[in-house]
C-alpha positions as CSV (number, residue, x, y, z in Angstrom):
1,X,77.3,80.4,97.8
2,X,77.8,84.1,95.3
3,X,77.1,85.9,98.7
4,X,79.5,83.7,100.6
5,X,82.3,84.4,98.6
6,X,81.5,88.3,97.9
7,X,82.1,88.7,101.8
8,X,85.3,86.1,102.1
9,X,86.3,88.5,99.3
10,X,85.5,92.1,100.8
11,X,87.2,90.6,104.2
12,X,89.9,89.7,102.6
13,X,90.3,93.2,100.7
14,X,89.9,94.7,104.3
15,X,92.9,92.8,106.2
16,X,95.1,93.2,102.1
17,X,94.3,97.1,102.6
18,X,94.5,97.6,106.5
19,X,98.5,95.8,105.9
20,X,99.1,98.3,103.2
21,X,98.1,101.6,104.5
22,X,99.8,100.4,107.8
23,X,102.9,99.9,105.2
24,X,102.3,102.1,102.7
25,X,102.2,105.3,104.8
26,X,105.2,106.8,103.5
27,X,103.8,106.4,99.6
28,X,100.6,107.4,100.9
29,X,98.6,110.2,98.4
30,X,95.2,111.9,99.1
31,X,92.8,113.6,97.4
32,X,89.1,115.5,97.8
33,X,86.5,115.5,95.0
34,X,82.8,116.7,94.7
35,X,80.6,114.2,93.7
36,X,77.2,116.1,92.4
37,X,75.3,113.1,91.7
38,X,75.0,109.4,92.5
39,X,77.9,107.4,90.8
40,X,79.3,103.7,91.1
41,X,82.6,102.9,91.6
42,X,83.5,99.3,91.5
43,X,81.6,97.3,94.1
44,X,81.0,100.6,96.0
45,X,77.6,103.1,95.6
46,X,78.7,106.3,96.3
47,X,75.9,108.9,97.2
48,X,76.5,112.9,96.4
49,X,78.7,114.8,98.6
50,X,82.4,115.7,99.5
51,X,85.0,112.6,99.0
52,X,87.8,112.2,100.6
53,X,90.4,109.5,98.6
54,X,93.2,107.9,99.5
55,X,96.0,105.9,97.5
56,X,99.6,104.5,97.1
57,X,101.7,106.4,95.1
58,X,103.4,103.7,92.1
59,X,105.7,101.0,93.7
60,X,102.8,99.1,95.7
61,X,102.1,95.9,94.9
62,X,98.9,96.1,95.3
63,X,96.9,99.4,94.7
64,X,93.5,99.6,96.6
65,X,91.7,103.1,96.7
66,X,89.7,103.8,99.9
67,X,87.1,106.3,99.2
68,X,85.6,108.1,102.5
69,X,82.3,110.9,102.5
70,X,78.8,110.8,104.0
71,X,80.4,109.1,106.8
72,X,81.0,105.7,104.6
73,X,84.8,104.4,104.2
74,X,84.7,102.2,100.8
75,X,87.4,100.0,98.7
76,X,87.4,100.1,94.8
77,X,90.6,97.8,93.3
78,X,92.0,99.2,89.6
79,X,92.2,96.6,87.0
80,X,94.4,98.9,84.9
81,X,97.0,100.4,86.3
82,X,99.7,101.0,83.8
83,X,98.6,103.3,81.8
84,X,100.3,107.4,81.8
85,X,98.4,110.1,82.8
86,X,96.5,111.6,79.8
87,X,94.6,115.0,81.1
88,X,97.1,117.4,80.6
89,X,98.8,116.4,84.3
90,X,95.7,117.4,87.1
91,X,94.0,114.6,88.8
92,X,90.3,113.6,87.5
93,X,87.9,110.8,87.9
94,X,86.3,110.3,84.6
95,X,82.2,109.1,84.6
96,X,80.2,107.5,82.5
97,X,77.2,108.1,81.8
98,X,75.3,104.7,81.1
99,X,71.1,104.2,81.2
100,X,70.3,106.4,84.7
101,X,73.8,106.1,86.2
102,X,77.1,107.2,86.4
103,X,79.8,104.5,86.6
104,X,83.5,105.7,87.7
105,X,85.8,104.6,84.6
106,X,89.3,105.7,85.3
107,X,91.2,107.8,88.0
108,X,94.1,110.1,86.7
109,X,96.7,110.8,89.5
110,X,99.1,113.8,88.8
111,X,101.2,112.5,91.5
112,X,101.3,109.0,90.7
113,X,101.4,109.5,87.0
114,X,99.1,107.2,86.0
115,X,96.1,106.4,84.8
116,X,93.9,103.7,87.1
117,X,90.9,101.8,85.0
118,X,87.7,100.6,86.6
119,X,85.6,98.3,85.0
120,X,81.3,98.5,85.3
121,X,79.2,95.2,85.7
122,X,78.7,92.8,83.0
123,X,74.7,93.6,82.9
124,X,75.5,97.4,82.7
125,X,78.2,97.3,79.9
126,X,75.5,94.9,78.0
127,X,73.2,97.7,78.2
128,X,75.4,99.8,76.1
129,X,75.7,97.5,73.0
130,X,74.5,98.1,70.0
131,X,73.2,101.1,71.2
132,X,74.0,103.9,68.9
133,X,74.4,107.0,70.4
134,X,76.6,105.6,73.1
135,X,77.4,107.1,76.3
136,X,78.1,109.9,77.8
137,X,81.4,110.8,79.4
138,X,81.9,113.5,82.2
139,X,85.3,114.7,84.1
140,X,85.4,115.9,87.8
141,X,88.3,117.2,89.2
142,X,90.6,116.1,92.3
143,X,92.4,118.3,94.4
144,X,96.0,115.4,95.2
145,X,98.1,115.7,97.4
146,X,100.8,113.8,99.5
């Protein structure tokens, strides 16, 4: 039943973002990161290597990220989106470093102006409490641009 609903879920994220970049052209940002090592991004595993990203710029209803390298095209969906920008104006993905993986915890957007949250799953975040040297956290740029 879990796996039946994951893929209703991923199809419908498909057709919600195939309507909005057919849509959303004219809003349309991109950027290009270096990922050096593994890292998880929402429901997508990305593997090292060059990234290309794209996003709306603010005003979609609906913000979906497609994230494309190693010849993979992936979806990752904010749950934050409203926050400002708060690395001194470049675009950055900021990691976390949690057990033997890096998790993707927010994406600032020069051009958009805004801070975009991802959350990590439940069983990871459990790993992390009561733990008291914490986690490690890790910036890598991106290079935005419309």
């Amino acid at each position: 039943m879990k796996s039946r609903l994951s893929q209703i879920s991923a199809i419908a994220a498909l057709a919600v973002a195939a309507l909005g970049f057919g849509a959303g052209q004219a809003n349309a940002a991109q950027g290009t990161f270096n990922l050096p090592f593994k890292a998880h991004w929402g429901q997508a595993t990305l593997e090292p290597g060059q990234y290309k990203l794209h996003f709306d710029t603010p005003g979609a209803a609906f913000q979906i990220f497609s994230v494309t390298g190693n010849g993979r095209t992936q979806f990752v969906v904010p749950f934050v989106g409203e926050m400002q920008i708060n690395h001194e104006g470049k675009s950055c993905l900021l990691l976390e470093h949690i057990g033997d993986s890096y998790y993707v915890r927010e994406f600032d957007s020069d051009l958009a102006g805004r801070n975009y949250a991802f959350g990590v799953p439940k069983t990871v975040r459990q790993l992390t409490v009561g733990r008291a040297e914490g986690t490690s956290l890790l910036t890598i740029a991106v290079h935005t641009a419309k």
